[in-house]
C-alpha positions as CSV (number, residue, x, y, z in Angstrom):
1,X,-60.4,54.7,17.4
2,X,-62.2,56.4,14.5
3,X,-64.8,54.1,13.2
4,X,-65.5,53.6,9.3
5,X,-69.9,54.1,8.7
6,X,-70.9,51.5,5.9
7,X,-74.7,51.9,5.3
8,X,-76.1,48.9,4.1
9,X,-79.3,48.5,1.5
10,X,-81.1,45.4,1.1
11,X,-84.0,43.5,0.3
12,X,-86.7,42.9,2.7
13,X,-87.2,39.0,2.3
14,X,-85.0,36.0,4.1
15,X,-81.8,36.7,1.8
16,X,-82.5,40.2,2.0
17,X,-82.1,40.5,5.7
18,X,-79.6,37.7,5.5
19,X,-76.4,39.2,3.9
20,X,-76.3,42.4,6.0
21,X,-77.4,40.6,9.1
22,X,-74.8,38.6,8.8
23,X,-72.4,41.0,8.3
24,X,-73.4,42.3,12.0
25,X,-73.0,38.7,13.1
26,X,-69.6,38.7,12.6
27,X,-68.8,42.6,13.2
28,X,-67.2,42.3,16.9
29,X,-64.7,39.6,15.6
30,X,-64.7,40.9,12.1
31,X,-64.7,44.4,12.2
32,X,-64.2,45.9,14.9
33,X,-63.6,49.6,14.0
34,X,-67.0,49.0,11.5
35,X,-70.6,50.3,12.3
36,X,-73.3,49.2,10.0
37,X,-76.5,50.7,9.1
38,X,-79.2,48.6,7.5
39,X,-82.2,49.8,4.6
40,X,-84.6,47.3,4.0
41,X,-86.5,47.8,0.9
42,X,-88.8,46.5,-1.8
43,X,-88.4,44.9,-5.1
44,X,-87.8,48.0,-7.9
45,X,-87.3,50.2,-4.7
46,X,-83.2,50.9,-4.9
47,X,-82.9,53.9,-6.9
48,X,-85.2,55.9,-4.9
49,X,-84.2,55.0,-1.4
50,X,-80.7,55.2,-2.4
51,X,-81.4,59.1,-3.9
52,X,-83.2,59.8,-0.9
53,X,-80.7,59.2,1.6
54,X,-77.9,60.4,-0.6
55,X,-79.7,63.6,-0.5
56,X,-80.1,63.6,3.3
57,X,-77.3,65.1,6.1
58,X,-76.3,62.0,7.1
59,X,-75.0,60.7,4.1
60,X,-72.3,62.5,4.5
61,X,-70.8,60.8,7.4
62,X,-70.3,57.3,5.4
63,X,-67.4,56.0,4.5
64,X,-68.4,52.6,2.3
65,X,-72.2,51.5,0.4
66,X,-73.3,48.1,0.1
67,X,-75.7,46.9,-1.8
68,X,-77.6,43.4,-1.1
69,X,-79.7,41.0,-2.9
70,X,-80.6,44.1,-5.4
71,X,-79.2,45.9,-8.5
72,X,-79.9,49.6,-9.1
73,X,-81.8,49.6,-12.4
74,X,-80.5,53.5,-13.2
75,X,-76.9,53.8,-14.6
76,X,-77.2,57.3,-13.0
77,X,-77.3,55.6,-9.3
78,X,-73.7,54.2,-10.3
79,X,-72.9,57.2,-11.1
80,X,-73.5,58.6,-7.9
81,X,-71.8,55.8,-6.2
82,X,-68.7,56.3,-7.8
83,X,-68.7,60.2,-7.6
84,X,-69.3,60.0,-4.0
85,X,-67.4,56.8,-2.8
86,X,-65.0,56.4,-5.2
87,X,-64.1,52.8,-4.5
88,X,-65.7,52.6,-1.5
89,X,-68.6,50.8,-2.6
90,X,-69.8,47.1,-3.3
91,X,-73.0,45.4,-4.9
92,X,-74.0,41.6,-3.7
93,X,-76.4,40.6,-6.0
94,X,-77.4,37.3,-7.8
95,X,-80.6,38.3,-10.3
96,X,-79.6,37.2,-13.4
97,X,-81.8,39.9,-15.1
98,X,-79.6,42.6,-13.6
99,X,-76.3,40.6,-14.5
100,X,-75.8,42.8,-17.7
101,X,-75.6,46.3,-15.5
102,X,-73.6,44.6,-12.7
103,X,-70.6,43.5,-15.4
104,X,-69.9,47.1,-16.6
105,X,-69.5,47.8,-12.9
106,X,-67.4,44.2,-12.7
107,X,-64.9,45.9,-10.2
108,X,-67.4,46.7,-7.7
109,X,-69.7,43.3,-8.1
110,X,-69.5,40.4,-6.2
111,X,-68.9,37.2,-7.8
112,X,-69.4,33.8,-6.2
113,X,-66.6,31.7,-5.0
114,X,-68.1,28.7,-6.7
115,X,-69.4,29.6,-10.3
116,X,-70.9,25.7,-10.3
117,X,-73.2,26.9,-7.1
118,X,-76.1,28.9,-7.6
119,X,-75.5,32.0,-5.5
120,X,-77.8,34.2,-3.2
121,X,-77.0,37.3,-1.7
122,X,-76.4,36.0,1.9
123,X,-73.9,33.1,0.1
124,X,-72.4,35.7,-1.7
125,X,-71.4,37.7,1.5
126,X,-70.1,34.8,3.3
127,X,-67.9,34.1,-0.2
128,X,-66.8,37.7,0.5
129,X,-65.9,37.6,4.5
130,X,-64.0,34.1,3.9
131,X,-61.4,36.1,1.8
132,X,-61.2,39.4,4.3
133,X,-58.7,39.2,7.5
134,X,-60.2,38.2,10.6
135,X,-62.1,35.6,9.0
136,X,-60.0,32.7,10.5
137,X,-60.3,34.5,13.8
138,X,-64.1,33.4,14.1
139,X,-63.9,29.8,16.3
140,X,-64.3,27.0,13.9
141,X,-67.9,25.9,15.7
142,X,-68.9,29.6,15.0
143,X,-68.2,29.3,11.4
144,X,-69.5,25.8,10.8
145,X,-73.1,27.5,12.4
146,X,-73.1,30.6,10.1
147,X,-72.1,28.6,6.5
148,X,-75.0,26.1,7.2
149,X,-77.1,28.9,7.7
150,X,-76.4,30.9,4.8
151,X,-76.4,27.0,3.0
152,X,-80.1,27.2,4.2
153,X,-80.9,30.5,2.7
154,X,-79.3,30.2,-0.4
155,X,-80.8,27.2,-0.8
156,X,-84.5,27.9,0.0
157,X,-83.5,31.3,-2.6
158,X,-82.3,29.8,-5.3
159,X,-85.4,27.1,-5.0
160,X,-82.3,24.4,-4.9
161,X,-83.7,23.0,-1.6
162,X,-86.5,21.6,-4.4
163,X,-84.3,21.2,-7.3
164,X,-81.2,19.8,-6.2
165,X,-81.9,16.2,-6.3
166,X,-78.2,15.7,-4.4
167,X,-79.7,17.9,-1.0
168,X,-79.8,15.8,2.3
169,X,-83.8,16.1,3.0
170,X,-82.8,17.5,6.2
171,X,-81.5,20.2,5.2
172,X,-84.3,20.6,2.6
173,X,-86.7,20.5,5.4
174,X,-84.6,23.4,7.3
175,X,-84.7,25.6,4.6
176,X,-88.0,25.1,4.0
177,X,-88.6,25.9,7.8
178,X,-86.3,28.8,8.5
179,X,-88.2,30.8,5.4
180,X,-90.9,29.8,7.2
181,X,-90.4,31.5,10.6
182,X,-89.1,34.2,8.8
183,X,-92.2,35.1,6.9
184,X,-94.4,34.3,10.4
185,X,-93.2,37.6,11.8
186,X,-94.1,41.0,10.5
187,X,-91.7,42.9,8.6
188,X,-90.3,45.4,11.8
189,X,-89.2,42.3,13.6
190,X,-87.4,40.3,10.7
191,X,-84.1,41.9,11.8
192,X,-84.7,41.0,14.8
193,X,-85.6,37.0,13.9
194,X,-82.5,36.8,11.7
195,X,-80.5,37.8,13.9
196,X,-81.3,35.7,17.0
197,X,-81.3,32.5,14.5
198,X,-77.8,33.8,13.7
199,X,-76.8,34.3,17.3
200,X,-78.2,30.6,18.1
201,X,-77.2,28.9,15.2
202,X,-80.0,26.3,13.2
203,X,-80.0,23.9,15.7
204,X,-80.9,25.5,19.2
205,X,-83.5,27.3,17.3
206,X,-85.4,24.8,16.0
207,X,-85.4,22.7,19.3
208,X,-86.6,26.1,20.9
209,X,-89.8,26.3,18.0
210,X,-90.7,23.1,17.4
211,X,-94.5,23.9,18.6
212,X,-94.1,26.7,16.0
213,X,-92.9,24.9,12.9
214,X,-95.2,22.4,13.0
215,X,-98.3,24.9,13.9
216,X,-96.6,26.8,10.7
217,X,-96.7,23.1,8.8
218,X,-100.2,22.6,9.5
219,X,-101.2,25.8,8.7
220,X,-99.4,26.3,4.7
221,X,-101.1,23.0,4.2
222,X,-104.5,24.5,4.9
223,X,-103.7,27.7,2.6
224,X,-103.0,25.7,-0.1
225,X,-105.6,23.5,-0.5
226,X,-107.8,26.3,-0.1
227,X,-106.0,28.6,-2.5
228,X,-105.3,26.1,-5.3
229,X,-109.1,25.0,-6.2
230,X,-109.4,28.9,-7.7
231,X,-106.5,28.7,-10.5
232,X,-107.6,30.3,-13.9
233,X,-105.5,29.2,-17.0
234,X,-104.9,31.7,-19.8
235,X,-102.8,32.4,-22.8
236,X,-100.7,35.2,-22.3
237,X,-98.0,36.6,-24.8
238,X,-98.2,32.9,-26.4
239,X,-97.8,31.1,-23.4
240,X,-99.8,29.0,-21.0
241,X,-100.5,30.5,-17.6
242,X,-101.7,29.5,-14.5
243,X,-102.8,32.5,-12.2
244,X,-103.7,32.2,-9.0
245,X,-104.7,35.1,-5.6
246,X,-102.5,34.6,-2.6
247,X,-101.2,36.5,-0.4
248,X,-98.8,34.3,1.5
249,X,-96.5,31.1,0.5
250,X,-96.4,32.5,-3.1
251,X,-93.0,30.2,-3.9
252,X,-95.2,27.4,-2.3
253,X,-98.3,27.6,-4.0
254,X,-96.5,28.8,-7.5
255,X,-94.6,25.3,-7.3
256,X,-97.9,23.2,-6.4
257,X,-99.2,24.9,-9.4
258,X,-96.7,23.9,-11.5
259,X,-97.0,20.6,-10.5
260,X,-100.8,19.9,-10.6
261,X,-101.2,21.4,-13.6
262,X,-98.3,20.1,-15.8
263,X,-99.8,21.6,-19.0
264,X,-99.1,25.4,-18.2
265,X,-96.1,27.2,-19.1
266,X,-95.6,29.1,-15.8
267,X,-97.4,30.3,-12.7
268,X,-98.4,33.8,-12.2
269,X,-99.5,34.1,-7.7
270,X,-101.0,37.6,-7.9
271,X,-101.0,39.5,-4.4
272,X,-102.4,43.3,-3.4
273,X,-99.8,44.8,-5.3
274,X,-96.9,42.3,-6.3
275,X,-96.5,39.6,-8.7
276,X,-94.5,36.3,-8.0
277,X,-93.8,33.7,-11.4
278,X,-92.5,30.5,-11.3
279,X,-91.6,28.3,-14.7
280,X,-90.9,24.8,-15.4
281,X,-88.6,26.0,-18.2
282,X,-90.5,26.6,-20.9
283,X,-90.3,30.4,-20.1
284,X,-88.2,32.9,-18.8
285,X,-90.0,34.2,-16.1
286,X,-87.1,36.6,-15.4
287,X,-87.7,38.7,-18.6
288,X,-91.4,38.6,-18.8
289,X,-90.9,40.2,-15.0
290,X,-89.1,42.5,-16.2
291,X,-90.8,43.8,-19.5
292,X,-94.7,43.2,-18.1
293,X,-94.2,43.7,-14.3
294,X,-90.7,46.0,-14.2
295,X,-89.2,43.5,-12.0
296,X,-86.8,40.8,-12.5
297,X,-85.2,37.7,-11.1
298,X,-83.9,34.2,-12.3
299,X,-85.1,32.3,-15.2
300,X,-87.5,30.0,-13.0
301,X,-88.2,32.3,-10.5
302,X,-89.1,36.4,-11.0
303,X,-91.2,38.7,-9.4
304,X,-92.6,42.5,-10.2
305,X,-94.9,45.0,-8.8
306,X,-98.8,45.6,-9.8
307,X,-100.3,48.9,-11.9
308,X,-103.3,47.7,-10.4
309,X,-104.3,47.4,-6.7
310,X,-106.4,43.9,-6.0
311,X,-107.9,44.7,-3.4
312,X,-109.7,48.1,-5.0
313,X,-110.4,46.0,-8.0
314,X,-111.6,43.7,-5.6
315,X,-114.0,45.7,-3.9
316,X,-115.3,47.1,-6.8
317,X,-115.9,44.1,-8.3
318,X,-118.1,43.2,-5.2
319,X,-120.0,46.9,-5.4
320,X,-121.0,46.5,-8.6
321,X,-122.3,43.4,-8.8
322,X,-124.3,44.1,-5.7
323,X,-125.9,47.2,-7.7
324,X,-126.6,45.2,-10.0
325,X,-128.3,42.7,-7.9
326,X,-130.0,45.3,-6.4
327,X,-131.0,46.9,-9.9
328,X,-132.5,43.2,-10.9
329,X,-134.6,42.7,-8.0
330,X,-136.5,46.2,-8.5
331,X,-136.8,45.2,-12.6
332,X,-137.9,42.0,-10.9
333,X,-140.3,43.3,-8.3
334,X,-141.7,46.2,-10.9
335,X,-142.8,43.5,-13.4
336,X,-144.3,40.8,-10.8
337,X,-146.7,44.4,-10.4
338,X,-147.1,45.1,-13.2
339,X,-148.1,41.5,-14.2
340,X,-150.7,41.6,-11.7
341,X,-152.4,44.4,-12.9
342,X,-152.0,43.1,-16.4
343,X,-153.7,39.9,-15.7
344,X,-156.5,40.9,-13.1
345,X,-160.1,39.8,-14.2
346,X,-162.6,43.0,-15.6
347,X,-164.9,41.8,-13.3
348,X,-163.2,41.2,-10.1
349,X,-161.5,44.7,-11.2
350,X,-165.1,46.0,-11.1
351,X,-165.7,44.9,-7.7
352,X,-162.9,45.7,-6.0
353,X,-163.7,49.1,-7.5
354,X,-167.4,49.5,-5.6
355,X,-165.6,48.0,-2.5
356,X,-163.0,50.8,-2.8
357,X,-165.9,53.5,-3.9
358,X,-167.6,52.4,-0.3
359,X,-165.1,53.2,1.5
């Protein structure tokens, strides 16, 4: 049997490796004559990687392109996707910011099966699978086990498992901690993590890493308290920010933010090179990502990339004001001398003179 090749390109958070992971999940019942091949890649990233490998000998071989939990931002790399897969070629994304570029490629987009439900691209996906054959050849315990995962990604996503007042707290809490263990493992193993919580299902998991979770728990709590007593407040583009350094739980500590400090417009958690922003809905943080930061993203919840690298700024910052430390103790030092000399009586001058002619 000839297989079809369907290379897959996605995000690389939870949602990111989500949708195609789950497509693999599914793939002996599912698809049987499919292989997949996964790109995980940044925010703003798609164009590139998707010229890149376009361009490489193996592109050549695939039959079908998927794109998950992204939008190309060039109309040229639709272009290329229709020129070289004709109709063989799908985008799951959710962003509203890229919403625009996705309808004028409507036959090729995604669309939730529930407009009323905030999508992600994992939810998206499963929408997609529960119309294709096969679907209803998954056992019914299987399928129960995938949805309320790809409930508990969408949720934690979309930022529903805060804003939904009609969530069961459970499944709050389980969203909170699946994004959780996924972000405690480093980036080469998150295919890896997804796709043994898939194999399990939620609850086998979690009874497996309960010493985790709450080690996890304990340990966000600690970050930020720690990270939240250094939030600056300016006025930017005539709104109120809140800005803030971290490095890790940026959807955490941008909705702590937001909360202690009710009289800012939105929350700007700056890392190395990324930018995450969270509003209360007196902004949209979507379209100040994407003029300022050339990234993108909901309404209440964007993100974009740095011109600037923090941590050279950083370390700058420190040189400098260690030269100049170093620069005011000399002036310091050279003027204690010079008052010495200044003040020194004539005649104890004239003594210590004949002591030194002595000599």
């Amino acid at each position: 049997m000839v297989k079809r090749l369907i290379k897959l390109f996605s995000h690389n958070d939870l949602d990111g490796f989500g949708a195609p992971m789950l497509l693999q999940a599914v793939q002996p019942t599912m698809f049987g004559d499919v292989e997949f091949d996964m790109t995980n890649c940044g925010a703003g990233r798609i164009d590139d990687e998707f010229a890149r490998w376009l361009r490489s000998p193996e592109a050549g071989r695939f039959t079908d392109v998927y794109i998950m939990d992204m939008t190309p931002d060039s109309d040229y790399t639709f272009q290329q996707l229709n020129a070289n897969f004709a109709n063989h070629w799908l985008v799951f994304d959710h962003h509203e910011s890229e919403a625009g570029l996705r309808q004028k490629y409507a036959a090729n987009s995604v669309l939730p099966a529930n407009p009323q439900v905030n999508p992600s691209a994992a939810s998206l996906v499963w929408d997609w699978l529960s119309r294709q054959p096969h679907f209803n050849d998954l056992p019914e315990e299987r399928r129960r086990e995938l949805a309320y995962l790809v409930e508990l990604i969408r949720a934690y996503d979309t930022w529903d498992w805060q804003n939904d007042p009609e969530m069961a707290e459970a499944e709050r809490v389980a969203a909170d901690e699946l994004d959780q263990l996924f972000w405690f493992y480093p980036l080469q193993d998150s295919a890896a993590f997804v796709g043994d919580v898939f194999a399990a299902g939620w609850d086998k998991y979690h009874a497996a890493n309960q010493l985790l979770i709450r080690t996890l728990n304990e340990r966000r709590t600690k970050y930020l308290k720690s990270h939240l007593k250094d939030v600056l407040k300016a006025e930017l583009a005539g709104h109120q920010f809140g800005v803030v350094y971290a490095s890790d739980y940026k959807s955490e500590i941008a909705h702590a933010l937001l909360e202690q400090h009710p009289d800012v417009d939105a929350a700007l958690v700056v890392s190395p090179v990324s930018v995450s922003l969270r509003s209360n809905g007196k902004l949209d943080v979507a379209k100040f990502a994407e003029k300022y930061f050339g990234g993108g993203g909901h309404a209440d919840a964007a993100g974009g990339r740095l011109n600037v690298n923090l941590i050279k700024v950083g370390e700058q910052a420190v040189i400098d004001d260690l030269a100049q430390t170093i620069k005011n103790q000399a002036a310091e030092k050279q003027q204690e001398e010079s008052t010495l000399a200044d003040n020194l009586d004539p005649e104890v001058a004239a003594k210590m003179a004949a002591l030194f002619k002595k000599d």
